[in-house]
N, C-alpha and C positions, 0 to 999 in steps of 0.2 A: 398541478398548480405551479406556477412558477415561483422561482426561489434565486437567492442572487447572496455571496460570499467575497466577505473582503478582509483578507490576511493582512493584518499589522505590522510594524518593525519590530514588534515581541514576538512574533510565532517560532521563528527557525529556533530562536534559542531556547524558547519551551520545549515545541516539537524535537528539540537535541536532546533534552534531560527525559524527556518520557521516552523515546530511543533507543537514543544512544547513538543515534546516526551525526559524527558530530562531521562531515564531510565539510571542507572549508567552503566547497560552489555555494553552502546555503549562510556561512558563516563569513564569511569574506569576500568583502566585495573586489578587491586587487586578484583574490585565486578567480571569482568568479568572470570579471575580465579576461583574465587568460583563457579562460574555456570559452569565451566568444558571446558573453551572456554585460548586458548595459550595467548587471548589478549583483548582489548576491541574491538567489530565487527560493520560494519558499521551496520544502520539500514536495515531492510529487507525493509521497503519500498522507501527506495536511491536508493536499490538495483533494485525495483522492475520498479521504474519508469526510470533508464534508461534501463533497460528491454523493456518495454511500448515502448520507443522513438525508440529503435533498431526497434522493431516491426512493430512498424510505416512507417520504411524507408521504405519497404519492401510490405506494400501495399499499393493500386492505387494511386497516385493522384489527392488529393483533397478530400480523407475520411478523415474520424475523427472516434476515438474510443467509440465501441457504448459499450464492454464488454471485460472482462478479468478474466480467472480464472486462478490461480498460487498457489502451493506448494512450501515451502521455503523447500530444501533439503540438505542446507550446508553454513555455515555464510562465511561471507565474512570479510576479513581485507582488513587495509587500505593499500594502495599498491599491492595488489593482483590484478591479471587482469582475466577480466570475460569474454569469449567468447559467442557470440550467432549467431545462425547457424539459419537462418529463413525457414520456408517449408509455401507454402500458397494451401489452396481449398478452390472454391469457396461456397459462400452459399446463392445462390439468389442473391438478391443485392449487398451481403456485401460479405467479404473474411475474412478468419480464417487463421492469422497467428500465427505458432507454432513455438516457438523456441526453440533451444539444447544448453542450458547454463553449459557454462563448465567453471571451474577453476582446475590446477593441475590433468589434468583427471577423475573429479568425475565431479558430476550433483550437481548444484546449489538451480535451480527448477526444479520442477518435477510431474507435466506438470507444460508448461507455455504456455498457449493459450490466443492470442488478437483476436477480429474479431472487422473489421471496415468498414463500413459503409458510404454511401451520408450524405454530412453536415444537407442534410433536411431532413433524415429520422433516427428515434430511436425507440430503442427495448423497448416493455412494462416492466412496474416493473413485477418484480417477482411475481408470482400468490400468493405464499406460506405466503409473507408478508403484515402483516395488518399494511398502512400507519397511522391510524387514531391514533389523540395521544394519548397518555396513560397516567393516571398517575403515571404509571410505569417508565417510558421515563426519559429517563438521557440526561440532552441538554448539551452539550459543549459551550465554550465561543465563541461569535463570530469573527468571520477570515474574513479578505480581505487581497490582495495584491497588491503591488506596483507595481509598473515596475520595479524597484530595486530587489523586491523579487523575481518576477517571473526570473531575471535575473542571479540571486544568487541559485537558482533550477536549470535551465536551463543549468550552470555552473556545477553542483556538480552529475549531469544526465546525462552530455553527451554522449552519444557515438560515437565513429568512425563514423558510417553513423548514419544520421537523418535524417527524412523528410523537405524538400527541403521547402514547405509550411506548417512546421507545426507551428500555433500560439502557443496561451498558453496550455502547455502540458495538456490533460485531468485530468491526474495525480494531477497535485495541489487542488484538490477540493476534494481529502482524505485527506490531511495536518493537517484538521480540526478534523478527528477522536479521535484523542490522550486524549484533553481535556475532551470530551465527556466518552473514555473508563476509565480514570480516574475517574469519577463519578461511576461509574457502578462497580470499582473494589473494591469500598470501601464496598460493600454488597457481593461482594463474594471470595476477596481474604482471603484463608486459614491461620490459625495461625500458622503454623510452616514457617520459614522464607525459601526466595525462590525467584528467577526468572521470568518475565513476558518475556518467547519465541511466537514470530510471528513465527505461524506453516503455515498458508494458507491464501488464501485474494482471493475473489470473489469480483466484481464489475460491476454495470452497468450503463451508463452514457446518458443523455438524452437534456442537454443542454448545451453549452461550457460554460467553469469558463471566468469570464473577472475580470481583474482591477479593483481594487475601487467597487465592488457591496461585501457587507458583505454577508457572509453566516454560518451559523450553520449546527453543528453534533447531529442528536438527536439520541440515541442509544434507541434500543425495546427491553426496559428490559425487558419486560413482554415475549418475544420469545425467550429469552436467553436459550442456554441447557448447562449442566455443569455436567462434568462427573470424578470421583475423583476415581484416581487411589493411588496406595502405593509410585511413583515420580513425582507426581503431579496432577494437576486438568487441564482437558482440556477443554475450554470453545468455545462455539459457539455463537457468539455477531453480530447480522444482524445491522444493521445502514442505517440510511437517510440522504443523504446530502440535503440541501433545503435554498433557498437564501433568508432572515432576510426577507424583504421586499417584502411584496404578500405571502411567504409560497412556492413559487414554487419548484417539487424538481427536483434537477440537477441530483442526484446519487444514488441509494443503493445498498447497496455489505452486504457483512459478512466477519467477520474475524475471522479465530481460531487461539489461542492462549494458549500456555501451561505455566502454573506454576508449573516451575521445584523447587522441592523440593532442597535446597541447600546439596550437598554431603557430607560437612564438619557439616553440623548439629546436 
């Protein structure tokens, strides 16, 4: 079913406090000029999670999302409305939906694949990552949410269609990355001043977030790769979500992300 999403001039500042990404591209329209953008742009992961929820409507009843990998292909403003077009194939169990995210005729993401799955069945971590911790490891501050907050998400996420049953968006248990990448940038952002762009966002999820359980972002600096071109450094930052309490982990994804060199510099 098609579904269609239009972020407000309240989102960035919402999506800041549920965060903590207070990055000025989404907060300031004069920083987000310099980065070569008409205005300040919502966050790409506002964007991405009512992506997620569109996705959702669209498959079975009574999954939950076990994976998601997305390309951010074009920012988004506030008032701008985002269409998503779903296709689904099966895959064993679970189903892969794909959606066709359009604003103004271009692609937004590119690709944007969910695949979801029985509430009692999850995809193993990633072979490629070593959970165990480092002292490499860059921990984020710890996150919980209220039913206020998940409510204030759920608000700023919506889309046209959402699943009918879905509890707390998967989505909210990346919220906690921000803090964490914030640790991590202090070792490799470059000296010439510049932009932190969300280029891509992998994820996989393995236990629903709930209420009131705190949980931590611990990023694997030690798996990080960092690649520096002549308009910026693109970095590839894998991550653990894992709930304070037992160490158990709910999520790991990666995210790339470009430090675009500022054009006026």
């Amino acid at each position: 079913m098609p579904s269609t999403w239009t972020p407000t001039e309240e989102n960035p500042a919402v999506f800041a406090r549920l965060s903590g990404d207070h990055n000025p591209v989404h907060l300031d329209a004069e920083h987000a000029r310099a980065a070569g953008f008409e205005r300040n742009i919502i966050h790409g992961m506002n964007t991405l999670g009512a992506a997620a929820r569109a996705a959702h409507a669209a498959a079975p009843a009574g999954s939950r999302m076990w994976s998601l990998d997305v390309r951010f292909a074009a920012a988004v403003l506030p008032d701008q409305t985002v269409g998503f077009e779903p296709s689904t194939k099966p895959l064993g169990d679970a189903v892969k939906v794909s959606l066709e995210t359009t604003l103004n005729g271009g692609k937004v993401m590119r690709p944007a694949n969910f695949v979801f799955g029985p509430v009692a069945g999850a995809p193993e971590p990633d072979a490629k990552l070593d959970l165990a911790a480092s002292p490499e490891d860059r921990v984020g501050d710890a996150f919980s949410f209220t039913d206020d907050d998940v409510a204030a998400y759920k608000a700023i996420t919506e889309p046209t269609e959402a699943a009918a049953d879905e509890a707390i968006p998967e989505m909210v248990g990346m919220l906690g990355m921000t803090g964490a990448l914030e640790k991590a940038f202090t070792e490799v952002e470059p000296e010439k001043p510049g932009t932190w762009i969300h280029l891509r966002q992998a994820g996989r999820f393995f236990e629903p977030v709930q209420a009131g359980v705190s949980y931590r972002c611990r990023i694997l600096a030690g798996q990080m790769k960092n690649r520096l071109g002549k308009d910026g450094a693109l970095l590839t930052i894998p991550f653990a979500v894992e709930a304070v309490d037992g160490g158990a982990v709910v999520a790991t994804g990666s995210c790339g992300l470009l430090y675009a060199f500022d054009k006026e510099a």
